[in-house]
C-alpha positions in Angstrom: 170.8 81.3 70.4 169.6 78.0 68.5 172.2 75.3 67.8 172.8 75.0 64.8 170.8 72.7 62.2 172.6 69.0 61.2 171.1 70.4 58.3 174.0 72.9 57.5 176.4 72.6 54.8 180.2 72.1 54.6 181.8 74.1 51.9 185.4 73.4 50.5 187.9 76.1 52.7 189.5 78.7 49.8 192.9 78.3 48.9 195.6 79.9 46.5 194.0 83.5 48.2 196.3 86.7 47.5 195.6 88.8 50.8 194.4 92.2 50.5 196.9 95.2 51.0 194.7 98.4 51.2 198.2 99.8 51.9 199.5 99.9 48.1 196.4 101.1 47.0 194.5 100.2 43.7 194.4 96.8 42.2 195.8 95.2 45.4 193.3 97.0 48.0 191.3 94.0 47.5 191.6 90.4 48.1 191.8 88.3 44.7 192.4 83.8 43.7 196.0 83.5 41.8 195.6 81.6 38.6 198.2 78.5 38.9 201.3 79.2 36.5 200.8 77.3 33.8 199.9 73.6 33.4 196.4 72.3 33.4 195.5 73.7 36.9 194.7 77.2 35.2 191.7 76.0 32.9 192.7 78.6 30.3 192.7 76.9 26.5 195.9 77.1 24.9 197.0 75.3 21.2 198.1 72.1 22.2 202.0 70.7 22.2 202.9 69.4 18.8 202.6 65.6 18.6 205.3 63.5 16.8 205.0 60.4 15.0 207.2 58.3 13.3 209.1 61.2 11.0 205.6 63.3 11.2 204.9 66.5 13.7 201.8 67.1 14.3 202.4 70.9 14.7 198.5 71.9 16.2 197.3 75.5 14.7 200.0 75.6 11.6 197.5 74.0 9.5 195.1 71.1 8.3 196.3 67.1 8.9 194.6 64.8 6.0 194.2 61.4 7.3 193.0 58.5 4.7 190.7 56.2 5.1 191.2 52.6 5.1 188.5 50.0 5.5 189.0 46.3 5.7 185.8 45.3 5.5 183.4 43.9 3.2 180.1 46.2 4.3 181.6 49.5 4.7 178.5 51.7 4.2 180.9 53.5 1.2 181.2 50.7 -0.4 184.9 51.0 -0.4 185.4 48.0 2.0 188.8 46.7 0.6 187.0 43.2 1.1 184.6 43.3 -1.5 185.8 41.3 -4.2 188.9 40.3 -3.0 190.4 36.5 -2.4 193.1 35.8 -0.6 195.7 37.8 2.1 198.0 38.3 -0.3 195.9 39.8 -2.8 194.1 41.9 0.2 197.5 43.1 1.0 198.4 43.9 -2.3 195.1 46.2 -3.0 195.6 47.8 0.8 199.2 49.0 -0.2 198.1 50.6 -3.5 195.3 52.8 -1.8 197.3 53.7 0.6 200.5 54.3 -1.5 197.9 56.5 -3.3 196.9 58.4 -0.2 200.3 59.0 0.6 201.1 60.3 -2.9 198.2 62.7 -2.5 199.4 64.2 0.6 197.8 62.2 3.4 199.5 62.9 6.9 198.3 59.3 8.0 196.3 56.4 7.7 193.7 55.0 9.4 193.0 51.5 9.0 190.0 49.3 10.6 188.8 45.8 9.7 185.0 46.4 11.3 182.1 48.4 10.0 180.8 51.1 12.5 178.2 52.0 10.6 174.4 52.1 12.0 173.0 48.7 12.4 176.6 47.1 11.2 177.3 43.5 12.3 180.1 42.5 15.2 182.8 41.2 14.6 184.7 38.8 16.3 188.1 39.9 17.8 190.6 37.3 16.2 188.3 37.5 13.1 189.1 41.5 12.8 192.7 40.9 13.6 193.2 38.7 10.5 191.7 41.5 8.5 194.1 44.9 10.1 197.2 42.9 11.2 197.8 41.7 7.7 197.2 45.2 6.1 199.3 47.1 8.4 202.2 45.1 8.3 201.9 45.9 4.6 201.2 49.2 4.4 203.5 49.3 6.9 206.9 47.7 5.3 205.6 50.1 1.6 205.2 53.5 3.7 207.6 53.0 6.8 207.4 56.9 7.4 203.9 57.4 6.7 201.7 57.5 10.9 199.4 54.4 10.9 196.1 54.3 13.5 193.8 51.2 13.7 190.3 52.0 14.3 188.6 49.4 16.8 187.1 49.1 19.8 188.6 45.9 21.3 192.2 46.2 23.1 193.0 42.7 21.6 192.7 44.2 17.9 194.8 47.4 19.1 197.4 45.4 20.8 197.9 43.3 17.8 197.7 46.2 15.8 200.5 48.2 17.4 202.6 44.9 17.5 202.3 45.2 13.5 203.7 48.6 13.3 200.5 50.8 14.2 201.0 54.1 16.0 198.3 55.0 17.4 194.7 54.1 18.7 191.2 55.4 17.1 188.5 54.1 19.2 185.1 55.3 18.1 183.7 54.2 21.9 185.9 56.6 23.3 183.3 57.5 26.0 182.8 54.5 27.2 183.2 53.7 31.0 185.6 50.7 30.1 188.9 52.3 30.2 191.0 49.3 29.0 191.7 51.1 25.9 193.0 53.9 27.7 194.9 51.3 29.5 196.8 49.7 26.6 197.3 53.5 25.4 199.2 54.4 28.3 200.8 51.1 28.6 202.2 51.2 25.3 202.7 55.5 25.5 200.6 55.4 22.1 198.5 58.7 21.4 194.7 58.0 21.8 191.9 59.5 19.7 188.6 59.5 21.7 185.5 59.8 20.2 181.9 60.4 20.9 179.2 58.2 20.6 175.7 56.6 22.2 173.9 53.5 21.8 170.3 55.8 21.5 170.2 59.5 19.9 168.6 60.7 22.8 169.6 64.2 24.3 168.2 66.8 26.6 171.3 69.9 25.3 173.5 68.1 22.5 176.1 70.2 22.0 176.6 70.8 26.4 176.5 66.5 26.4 179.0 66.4 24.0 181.4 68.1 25.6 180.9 66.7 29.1 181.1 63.0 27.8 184.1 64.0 25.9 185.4 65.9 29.1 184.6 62.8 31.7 186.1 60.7 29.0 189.5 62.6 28.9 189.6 62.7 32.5 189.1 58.6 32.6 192.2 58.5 30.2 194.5 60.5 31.9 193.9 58.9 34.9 193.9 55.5 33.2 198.3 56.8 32.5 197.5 58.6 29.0 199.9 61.6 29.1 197.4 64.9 28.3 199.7 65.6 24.8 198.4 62.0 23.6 195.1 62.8 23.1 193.0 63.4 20.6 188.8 64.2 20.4 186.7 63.3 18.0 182.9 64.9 18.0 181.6 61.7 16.4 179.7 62.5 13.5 177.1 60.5 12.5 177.8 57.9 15.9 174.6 57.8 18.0 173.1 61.1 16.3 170.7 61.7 13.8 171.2 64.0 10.6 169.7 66.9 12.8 172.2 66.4 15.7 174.8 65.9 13.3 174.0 69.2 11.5 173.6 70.6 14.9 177.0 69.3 15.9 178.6 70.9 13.2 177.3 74.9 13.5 178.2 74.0 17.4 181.8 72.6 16.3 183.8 75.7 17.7 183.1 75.1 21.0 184.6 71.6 21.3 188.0 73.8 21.2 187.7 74.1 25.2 188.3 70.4 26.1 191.8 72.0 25.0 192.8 68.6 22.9 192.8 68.4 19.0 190.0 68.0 17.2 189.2 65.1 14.3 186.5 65.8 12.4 185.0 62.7 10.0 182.0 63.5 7.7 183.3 61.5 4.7 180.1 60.4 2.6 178.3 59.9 6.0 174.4 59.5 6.2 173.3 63.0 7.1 175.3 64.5 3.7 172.9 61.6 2.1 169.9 62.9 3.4 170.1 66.4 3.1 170.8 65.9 -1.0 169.3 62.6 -1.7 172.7 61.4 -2.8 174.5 57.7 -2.4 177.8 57.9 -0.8 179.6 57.6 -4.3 178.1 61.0 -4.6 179.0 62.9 -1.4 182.3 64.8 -2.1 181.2 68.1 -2.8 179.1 67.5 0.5 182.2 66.4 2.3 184.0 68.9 0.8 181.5 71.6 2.2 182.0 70.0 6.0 185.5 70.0 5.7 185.8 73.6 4.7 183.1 74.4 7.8 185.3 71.9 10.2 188.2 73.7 9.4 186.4 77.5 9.8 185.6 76.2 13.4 188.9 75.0 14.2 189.1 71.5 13.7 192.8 69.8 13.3 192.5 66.7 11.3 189.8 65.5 8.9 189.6 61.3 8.4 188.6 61.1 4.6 188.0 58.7 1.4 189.1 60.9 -0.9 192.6 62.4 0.0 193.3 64.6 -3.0 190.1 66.6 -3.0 189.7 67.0 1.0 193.4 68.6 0.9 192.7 70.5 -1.2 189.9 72.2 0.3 191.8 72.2 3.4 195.0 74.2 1.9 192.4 76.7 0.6 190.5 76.7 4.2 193.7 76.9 5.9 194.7 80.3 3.8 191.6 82.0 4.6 191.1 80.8 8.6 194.5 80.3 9.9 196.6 82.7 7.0 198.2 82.1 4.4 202.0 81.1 4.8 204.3 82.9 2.6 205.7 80.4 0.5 202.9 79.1 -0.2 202.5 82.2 -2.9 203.8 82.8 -6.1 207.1 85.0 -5.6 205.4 88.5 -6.8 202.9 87.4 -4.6 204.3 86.8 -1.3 204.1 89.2 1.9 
């Protein structure tokens, strides 16, 4: 007999084994793993705990959350930057609080507020810069809709922190995937929910849909162990962020799938480049197209949509909502209810 090879592996012993009893016969005559009870140990997807903010709950699976759009910039690639055209912080905070008193009116379920452009291309923005633009705007909005859930879109924990401070609830950060966890950090810190989201500096993939997932996936994991409790996140596939209009399109027939990273799902297609390209439309244009990917996002089991145009997008999503998830009673007519 040889000795054996240096060369030979070390596997990981078995545990959580149920013995074999060829005694009792049938199913137990073999040895079988036991599933953990419960709790993220057993890897099996389940609708996620409702989430509550401020007087809102987030009940995951009843239906379709709106969330309005909010950009304090002046180069949104919309053109809705509430920047353009406008002079002074009071005036600034004056025109934020009637969009978003709008929004509210329509039937938006939150707010999402950012003072940088992440569109292609868009120009940095320097940190105490972009908290001049969100802290003044949220602390409006904030004082005119004190019930209404408020997140701040950025990437830099200075912005959040301020942000929060003026009566933000929670964090969007559209590097989500990054290996800096210091957003994830602050999340946990301040037991904020966190909404991560996928993106790349290049649009370069060997499988898309398999590399969204597993950046979303390594990203989750970063979080939690960076103190985020599991229920306080949020994924976001990252339309139109370090894709092209064919991996975005691509992205969207794949959409489903996201639903076994087990978190809920934010979808936001509002006027984005790919609905652009594919009808040779300006983003003043791109409802119906918006309209069409929030109908398909909500067919594949997204939970929230981030949009422009409140009113419409609800809309479509009461109407998706009746056809994917069923349609509540009292939502009918009385002759027509079950």
């Amino acid at each position: 007999m040889t000795e054996p090879s240096s060369r030979e592996r070390i596997l990981p012993a078995q545990a959580g084994v149920a013995d074999a009893r060829p005694e009792l016969g049938g199913g137990f005559a073999t040895p079988s793993f036991v599933a953990p009870v419960g709790g993220p140990g057993a890897g099996l997807p389940r609708i996620p705990a409702p989430m509550r903010l401020r007087e809102q709950t987030f009940e995951w699976g009843s239906r379709t959350f709106v969330v309005g759009i909010l950009n304090v910039t002046p180069d949104s690639f919309s053109g809705d930057g509430l920047l353009a055209g406008v002079s002074g912080v009071e005036a600034l905070r004056d025109r934020a609080v009637e969009l978003a008193s709008r929004m509210a009116d329509e039937g938006a379920d939150a707010l999402d507020i950012g003072g940088e452009s992440s569109r292609p291309g868009h120009a940095e923005v320097d940190p105490l810069e972009e908290r001049g633009r969100v802290v003044p705007v949220i602390q409006a909005v904030r004082a005119a809709l004190p019930h209404l859930p408020i997140s701040v879109d950025t990437v830099k924990p200075s912005v959040a922190e301020a942000a929060l401070d003026a009566g933000a609830d929670l964090l969007n950060d559209v590097w989500g995937v990054a290996e800096d966890d210091s957003m994830a950090r602050l999340a946990a810190e301040r037991d904020v929910p966190l909404i991560i989201m996928h993106n790349r500096a290049h649009a370069r993939y060997r499988n898309l849909l398999a590399e969204v997932i597993a950046d979303l996936e390594r990203a989750l994991e970063r979080a939690v162990r960076a103190g985020v409790g599991w229920e306080n996140l949020i994924i976001d596939p990252g339309f139109g962020f370090g894709k092209a209009p064919v991996h975005n399109l691509a992205l969207l027939r794949g959409l489903g799938e996201l639903r076994l990273l087990g978190r809920p799902i934010m979808l936001g297609t509002s006027r984005k480049s790919t609905l652009g390209r594919v009808l040779d439309l300006p983003p003043d244009q791109r409802l119906e197209a918006t309209l069409a990917t929030t109908a398909l996002g909500i067919a594949a089991g997204v939970d929230l949509v981030r949009v422009h145009a409140v009113q419409a997008n609800l809309r479509a999503a009461r109407m998706s909502d009746a056809v994917v998830r069923g349609t509540p009673s009292d939502w009918l007519p009385e002759g027509d209810r079950f």
